[in-house]
C-alpha positions as a Markdown table, in Angstrom:
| # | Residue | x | y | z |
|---|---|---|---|---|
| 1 | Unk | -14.2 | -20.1 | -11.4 |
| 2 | Unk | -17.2 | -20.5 | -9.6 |
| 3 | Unk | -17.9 | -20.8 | -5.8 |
| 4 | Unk | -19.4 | -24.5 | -6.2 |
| 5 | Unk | -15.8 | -25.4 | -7.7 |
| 6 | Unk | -13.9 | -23.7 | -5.4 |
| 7 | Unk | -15.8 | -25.3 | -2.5 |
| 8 | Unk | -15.4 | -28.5 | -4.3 |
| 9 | Unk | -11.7 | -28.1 | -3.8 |
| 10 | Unk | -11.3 | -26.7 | -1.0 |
| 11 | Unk | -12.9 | -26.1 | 2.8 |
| 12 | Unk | -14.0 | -22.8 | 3.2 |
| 13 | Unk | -13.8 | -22.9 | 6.7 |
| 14 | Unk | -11.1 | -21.2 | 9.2 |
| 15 | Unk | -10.1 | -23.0 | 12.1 |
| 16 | Unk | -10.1 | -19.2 | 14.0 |
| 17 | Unk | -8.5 | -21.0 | 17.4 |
| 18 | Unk | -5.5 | -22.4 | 15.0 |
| 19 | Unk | -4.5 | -19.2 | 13.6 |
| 20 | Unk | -4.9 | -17.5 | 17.0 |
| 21 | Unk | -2.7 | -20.6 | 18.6 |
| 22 | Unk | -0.3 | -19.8 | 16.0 |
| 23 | Unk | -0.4 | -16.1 | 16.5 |
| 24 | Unk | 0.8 | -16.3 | 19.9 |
| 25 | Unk | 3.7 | -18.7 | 19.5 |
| 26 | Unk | 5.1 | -16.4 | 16.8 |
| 27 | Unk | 4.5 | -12.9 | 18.8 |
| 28 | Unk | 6.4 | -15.2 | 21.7 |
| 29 | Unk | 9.0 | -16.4 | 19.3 |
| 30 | Unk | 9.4 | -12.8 | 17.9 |
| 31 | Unk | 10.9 | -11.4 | 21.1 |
| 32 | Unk | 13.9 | -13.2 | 20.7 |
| 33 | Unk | 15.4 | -10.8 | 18.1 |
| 34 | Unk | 17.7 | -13.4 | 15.5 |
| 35 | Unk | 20.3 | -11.8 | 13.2 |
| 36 | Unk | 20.2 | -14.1 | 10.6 |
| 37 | Unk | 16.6 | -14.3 | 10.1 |
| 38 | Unk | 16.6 | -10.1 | 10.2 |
| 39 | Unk | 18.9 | -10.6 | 7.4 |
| 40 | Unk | 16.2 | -13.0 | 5.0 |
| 41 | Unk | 13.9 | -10.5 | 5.8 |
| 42 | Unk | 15.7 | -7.7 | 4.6 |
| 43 | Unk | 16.6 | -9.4 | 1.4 |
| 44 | Unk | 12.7 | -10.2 | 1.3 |
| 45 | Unk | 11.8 | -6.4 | 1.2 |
| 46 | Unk | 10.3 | -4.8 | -1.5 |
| 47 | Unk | 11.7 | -1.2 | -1.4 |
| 48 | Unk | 8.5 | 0.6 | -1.8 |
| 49 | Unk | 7.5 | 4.5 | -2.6 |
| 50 | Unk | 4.4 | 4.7 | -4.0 |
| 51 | Unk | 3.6 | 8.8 | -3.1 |
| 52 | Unk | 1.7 | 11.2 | -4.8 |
| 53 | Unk | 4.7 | 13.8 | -4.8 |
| 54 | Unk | 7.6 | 10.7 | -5.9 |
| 55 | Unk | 9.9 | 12.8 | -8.4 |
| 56 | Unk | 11.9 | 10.9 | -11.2 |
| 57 | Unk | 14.6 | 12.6 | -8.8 |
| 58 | Unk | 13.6 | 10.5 | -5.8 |
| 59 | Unk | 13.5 | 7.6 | -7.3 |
| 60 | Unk | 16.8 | 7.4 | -9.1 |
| 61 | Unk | 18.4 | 8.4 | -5.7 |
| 62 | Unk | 16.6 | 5.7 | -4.2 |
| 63 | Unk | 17.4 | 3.4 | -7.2 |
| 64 | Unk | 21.3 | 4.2 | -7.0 |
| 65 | Unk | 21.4 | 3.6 | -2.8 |
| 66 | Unk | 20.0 | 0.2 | -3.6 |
| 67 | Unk | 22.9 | 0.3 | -6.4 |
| 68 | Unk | 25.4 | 0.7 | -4.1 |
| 69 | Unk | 24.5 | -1.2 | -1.3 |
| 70 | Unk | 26.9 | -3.6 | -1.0 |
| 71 | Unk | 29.9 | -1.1 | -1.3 |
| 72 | Unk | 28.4 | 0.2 | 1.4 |
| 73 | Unk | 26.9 | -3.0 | 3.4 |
| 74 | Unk | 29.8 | -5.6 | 2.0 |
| 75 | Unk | 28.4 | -8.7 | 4.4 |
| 76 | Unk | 24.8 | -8.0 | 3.9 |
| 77 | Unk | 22.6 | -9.0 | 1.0 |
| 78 | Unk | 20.2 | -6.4 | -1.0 |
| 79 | Unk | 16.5 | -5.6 | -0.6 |
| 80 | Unk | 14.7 | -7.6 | -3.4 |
| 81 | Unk | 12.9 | -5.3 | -5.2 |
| 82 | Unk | 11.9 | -1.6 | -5.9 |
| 83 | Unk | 8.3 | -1.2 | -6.1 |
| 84 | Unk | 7.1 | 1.9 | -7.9 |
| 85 | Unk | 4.5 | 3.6 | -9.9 |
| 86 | Unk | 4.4 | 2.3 | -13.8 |
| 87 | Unk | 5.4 | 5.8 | -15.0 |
| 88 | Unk | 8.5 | 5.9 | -12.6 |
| 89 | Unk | 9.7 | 2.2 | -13.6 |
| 90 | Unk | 11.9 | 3.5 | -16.5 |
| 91 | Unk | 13.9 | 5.6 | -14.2 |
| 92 | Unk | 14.4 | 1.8 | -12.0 |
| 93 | Unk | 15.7 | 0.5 | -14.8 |
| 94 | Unk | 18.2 | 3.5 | -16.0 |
| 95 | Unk | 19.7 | 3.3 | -13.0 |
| 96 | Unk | 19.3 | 0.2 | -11.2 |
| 97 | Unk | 22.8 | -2.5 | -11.5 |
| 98 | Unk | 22.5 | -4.9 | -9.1 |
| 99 | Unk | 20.9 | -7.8 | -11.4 |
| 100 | Unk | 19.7 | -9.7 | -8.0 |
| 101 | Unk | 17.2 | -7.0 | -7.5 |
| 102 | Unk | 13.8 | -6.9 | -9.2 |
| 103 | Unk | 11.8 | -4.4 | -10.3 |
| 104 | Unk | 7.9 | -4.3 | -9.3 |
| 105 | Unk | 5.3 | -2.3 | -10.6 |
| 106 | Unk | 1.9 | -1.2 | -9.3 |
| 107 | Unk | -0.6 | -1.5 | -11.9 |
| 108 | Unk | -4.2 | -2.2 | -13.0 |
| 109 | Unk | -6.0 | 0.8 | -11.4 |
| 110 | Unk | -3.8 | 0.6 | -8.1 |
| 111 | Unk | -4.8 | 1.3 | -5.3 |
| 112 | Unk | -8.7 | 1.5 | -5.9 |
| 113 | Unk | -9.1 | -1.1 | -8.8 |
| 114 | Unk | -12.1 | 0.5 | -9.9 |
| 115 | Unk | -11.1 | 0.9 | -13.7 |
| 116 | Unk | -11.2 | -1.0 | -17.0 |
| 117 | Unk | -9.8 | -4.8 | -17.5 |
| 118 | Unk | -8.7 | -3.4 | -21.0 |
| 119 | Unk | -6.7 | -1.0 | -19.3 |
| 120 | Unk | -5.7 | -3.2 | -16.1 |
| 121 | Unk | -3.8 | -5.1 | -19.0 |
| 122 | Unk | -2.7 | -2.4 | -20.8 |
| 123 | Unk | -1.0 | -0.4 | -17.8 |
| 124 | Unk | 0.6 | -3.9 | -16.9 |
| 125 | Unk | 1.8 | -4.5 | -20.4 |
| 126 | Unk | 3.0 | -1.0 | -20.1 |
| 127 | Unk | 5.1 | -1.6 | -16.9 |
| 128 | Unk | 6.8 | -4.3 | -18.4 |
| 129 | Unk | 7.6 | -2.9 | -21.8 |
| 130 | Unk | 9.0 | -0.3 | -19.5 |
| 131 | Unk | 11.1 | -3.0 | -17.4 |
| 132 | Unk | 9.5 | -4.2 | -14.6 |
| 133 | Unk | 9.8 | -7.9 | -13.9 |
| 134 | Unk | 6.8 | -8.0 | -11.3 |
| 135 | Unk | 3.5 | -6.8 | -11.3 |
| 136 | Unk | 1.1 | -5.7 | -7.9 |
| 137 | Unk | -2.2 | -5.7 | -8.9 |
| 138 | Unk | -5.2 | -5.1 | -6.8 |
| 139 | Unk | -8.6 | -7.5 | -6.9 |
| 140 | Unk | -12.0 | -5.6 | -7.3 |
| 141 | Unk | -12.8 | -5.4 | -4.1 |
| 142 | Unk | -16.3 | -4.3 | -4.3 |
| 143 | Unk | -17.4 | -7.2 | -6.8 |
| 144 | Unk | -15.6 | -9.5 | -4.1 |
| 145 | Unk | -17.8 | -8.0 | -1.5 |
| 146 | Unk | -21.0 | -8.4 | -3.8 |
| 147 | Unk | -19.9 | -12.0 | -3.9 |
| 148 | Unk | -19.4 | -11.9 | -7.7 |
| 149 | Unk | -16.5 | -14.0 | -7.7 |
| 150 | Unk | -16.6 | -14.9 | -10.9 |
| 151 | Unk | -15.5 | -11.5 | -12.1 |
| 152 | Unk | -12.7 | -11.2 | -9.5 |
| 153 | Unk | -11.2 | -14.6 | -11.2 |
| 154 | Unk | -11.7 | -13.7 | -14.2 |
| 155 | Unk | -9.4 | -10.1 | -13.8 |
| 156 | Unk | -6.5 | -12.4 | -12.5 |
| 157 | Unk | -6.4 | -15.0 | -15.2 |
| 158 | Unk | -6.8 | -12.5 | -17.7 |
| 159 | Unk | -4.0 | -10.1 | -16.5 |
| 160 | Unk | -1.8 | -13.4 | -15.8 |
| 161 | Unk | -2.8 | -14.6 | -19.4 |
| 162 | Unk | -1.6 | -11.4 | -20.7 |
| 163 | Unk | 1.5 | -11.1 | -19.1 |
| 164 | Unk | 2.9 | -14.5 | -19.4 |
| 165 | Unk | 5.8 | -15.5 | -17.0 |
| 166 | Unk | 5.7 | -12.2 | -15.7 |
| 167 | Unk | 5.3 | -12.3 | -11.5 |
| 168 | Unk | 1.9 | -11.2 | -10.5 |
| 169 | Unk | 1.2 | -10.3 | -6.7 |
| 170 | Unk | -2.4 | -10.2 | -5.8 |
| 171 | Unk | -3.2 | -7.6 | -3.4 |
| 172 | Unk | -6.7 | -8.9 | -1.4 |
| 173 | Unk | -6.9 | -5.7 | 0.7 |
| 174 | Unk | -7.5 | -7.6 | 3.5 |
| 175 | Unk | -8.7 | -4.7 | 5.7 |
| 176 | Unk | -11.9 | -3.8 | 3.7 |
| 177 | Unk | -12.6 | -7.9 | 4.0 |
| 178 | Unk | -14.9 | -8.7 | 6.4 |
| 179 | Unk | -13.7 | -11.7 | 8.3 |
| 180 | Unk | -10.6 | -14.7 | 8.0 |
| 181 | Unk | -12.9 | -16.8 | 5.7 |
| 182 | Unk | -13.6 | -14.0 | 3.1 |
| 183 | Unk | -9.7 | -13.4 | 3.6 |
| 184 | Unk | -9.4 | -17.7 | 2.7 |
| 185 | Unk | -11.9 | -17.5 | -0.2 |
| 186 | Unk | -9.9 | -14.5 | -2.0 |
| 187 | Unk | -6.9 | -16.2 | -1.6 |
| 188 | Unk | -8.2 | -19.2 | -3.1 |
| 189 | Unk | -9.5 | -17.0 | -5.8 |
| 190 | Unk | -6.3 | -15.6 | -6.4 |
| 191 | Unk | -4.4 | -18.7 | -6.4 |
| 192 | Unk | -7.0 | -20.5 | -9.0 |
| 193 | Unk | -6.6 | -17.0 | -10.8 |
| 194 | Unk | -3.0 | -17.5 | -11.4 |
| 195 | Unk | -1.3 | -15.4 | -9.1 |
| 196 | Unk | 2.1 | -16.0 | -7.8 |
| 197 | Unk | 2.0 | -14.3 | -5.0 |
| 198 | Unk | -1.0 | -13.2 | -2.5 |
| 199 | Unk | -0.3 | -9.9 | -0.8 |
| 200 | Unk | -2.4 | -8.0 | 2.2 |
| 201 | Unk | -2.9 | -4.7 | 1.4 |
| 202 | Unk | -2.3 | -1.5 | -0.2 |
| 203 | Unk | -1.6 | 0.6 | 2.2 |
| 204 | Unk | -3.7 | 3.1 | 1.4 |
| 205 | Unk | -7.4 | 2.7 | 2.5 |
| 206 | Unk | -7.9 | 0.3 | 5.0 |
| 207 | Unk | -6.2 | -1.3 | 8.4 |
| 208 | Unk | -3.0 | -3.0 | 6.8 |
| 209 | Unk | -1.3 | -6.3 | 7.2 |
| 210 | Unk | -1.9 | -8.4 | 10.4 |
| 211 | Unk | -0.9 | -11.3 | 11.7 |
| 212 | Unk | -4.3 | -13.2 | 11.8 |
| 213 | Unk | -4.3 | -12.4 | 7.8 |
| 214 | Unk | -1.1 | -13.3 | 7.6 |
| 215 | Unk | -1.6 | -16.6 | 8.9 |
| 216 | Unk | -5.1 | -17.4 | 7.6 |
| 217 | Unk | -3.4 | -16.9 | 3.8 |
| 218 | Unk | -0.6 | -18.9 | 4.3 |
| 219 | Unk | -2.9 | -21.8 | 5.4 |
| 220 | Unk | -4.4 | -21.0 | 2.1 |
| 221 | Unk | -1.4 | -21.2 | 0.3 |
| 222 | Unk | -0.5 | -24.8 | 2.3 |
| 223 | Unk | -3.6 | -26.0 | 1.0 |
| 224 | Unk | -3.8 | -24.9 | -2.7 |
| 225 | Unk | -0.3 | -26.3 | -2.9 |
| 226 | Unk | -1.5 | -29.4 | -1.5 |
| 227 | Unk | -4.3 | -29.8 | -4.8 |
| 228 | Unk | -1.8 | -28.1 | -7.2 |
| 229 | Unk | 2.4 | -29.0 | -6.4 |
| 230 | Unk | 2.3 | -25.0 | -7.0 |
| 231 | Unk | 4.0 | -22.8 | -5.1 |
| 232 | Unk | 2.6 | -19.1 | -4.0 |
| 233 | Unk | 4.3 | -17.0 | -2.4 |
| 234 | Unk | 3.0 | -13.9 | 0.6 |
| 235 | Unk | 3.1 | -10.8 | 0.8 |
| 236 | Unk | 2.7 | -8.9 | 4.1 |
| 237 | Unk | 2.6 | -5.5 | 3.2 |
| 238 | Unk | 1.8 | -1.9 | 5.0 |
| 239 | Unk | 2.4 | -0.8 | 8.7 |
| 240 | Unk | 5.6 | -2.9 | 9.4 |
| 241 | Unk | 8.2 | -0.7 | 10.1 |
| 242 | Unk | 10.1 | -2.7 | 13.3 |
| 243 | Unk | 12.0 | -6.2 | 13.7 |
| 244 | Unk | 9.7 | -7.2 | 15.9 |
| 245 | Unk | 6.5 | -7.3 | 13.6 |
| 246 | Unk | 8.5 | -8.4 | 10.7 |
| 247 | Unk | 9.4 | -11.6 | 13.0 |
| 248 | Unk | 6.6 | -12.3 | 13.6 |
| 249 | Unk | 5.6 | -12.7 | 9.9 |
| 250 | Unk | 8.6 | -14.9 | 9.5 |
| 251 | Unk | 8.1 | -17.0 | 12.4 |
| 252 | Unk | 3.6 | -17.5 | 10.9 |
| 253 | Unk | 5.6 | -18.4 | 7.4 |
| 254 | Unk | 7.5 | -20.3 | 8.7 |
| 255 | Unk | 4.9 | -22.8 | 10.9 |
| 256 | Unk | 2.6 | -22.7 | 8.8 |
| 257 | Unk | 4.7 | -23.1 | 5.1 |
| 258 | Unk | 8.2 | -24.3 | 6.2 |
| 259 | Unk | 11.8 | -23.1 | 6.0 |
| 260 | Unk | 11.1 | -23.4 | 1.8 |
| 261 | Unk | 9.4 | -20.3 | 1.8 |
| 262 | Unk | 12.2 | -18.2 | 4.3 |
| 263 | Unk | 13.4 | -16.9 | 1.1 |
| 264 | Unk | 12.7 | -13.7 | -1.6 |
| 265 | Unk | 11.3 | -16.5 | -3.9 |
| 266 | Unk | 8.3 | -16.9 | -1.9 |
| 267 | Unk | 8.3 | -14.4 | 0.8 |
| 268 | Unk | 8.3 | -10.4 | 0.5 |
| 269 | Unk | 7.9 | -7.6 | 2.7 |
| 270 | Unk | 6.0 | -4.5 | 1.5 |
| 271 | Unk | 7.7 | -1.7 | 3.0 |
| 272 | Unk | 9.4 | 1.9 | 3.1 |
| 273 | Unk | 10.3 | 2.4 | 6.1 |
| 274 | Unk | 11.6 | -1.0 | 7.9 |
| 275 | Unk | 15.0 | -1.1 | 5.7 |
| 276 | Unk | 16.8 | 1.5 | 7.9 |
| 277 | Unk | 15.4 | -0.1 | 10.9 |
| 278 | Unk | 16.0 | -3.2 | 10.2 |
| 279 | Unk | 19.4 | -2.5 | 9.3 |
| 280 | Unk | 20.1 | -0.8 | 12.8 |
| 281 | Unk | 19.2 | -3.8 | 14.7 |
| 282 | Unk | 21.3 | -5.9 | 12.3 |
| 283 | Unk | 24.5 | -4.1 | 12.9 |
| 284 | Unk | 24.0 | -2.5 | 15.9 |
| 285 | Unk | 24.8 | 1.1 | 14.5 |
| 286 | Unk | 21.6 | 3.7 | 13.9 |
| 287 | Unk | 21.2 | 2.9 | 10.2 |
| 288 | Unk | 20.0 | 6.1 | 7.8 |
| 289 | Unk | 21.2 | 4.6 | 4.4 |
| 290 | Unk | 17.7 | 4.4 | 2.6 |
């Protein structure tokens, strides 16, 4: 898709006093720490290890706490996904039983992006012949930043063409991005591309999620759901690791998208370290399950 159709569609503008405005009212609203919403966003988290040094060891321990988590947590529902490496998704599937939890899968050259569309398709083929049922795929960042948006949409729709009804989360890597309206032009991209979800970052480059991005892709997401009926969901992903930054996410979605999206359908939390935390404030008791 070109940039002439795109802005066609769309305004390419970003109201920057808006997304501050709305910034503000949800750090404000954050500080009023609600049990219930901590609880949709733990069952929005994607249980993520994406290290170096993960052993097929790790990951079925981590695979078999998420098993058991409701023997453990009985009032409390489950993360909603395990994220992994492709190689390490067979050993999420061995040993994963709770059916309500997905499997997700980093593929296509993750994190850098910087490989082959043959093999961006065949490593996210790969993840799902191996069981995953969602797929995190990262947008060539430097042909975005040459302004050859042509070949970034073409990379999504080709991966979502290959992989059918498979989930696809977009990752825009919205710290190497320059400003919120090359943040609102990838997302657009995305969306157009075929992605179901838009996500922030990797985690391991650049600055990680923030609220402005946060806020300037969910007006995106109002707004291509305006010209399509589609919904998309978001992704804020990397760096959050308290209740008070996740509530803020929560309170952005739900301003700017509505209560239809306080839910793992359309919202998800990248993160590896906010389960236990979030699950201390939750019950009250220091949590160290995950």
């Amino acid at each position: 898709m070109t940039m002439e159709k795109i802005s066609q569609k769309y305004s390419l503008s970003v109201d920057e006093e808006q997304i501050s405005a709305t910034v503000e009212t949800a750090k404000q609203l954050a500080k009023n720490i609600n049990p219930e919403a901590l609880k949709q966003c733990f069952n929005s988290i994607d249980l993520t290890a994406l290290n170096t040094t993960d052993t097929i060891s790790q990951i079925r321990q981590m695979t078999e706490k998420v098993s058991n988590f409701s023997n453990v947590y009985h009032d409390l529902p489950n993360v909603a996904a395990i994220c992994v490496y492709p190689a390490l998704v067979s050993t999420v599937r061995k040993n994963l039983s709770d059916k309500n939890v997905r499997i997700a899968s980093v593929t296509a050259g993750f994190p850098a992006s910087q490989t082959f569309i043959d093999v961006k398709i065949k490593e996210s083929l790969l993840a799902i012949e191996n069981g995953a049922d969602e797929i995190d795929i990262v947008i060539s960042v430097g042909r975005f930043l040459e302004k050859n948006y042509e070949f970034v949409y073409s990379e999504i729709e080709q991966i979502k063409q290959a992989v059918g009804d498979t989930h696809v989360k977009v990752i825009l890597e919205t710290g190497a991005l320059k400003d919120l309206q090359l943040i609102r032009i990838a997302s657009l991209l995305a969306m157009e591309g075929g992605a179901d979800f838009i996500k922030t970052s990797t985690g391991k480059f650049y600055d990680t999620a923030t609220p402005e991005a946060v806020c300037a892709m969910c007006m995106a997401i109002a707004d291509y759901k305006a010209q399509s009926g589609r919904n998309v969901g978001i992704k804020p992903s990397g760096g959050i690791s308290t209740a008070a930054e996740t509530l803020v996410y929560y309170n952005i979605l739900k301003s700017t998208l509505g209560e239809k999206w306080q839910n793992n359908k359309l919202f998800r939390i990248g993160a590896s370290r906010l389960a236990n935390n979030l699950l201390t404030d939750i019950t009250g008791l220091e949590a160290k399950y995950f």
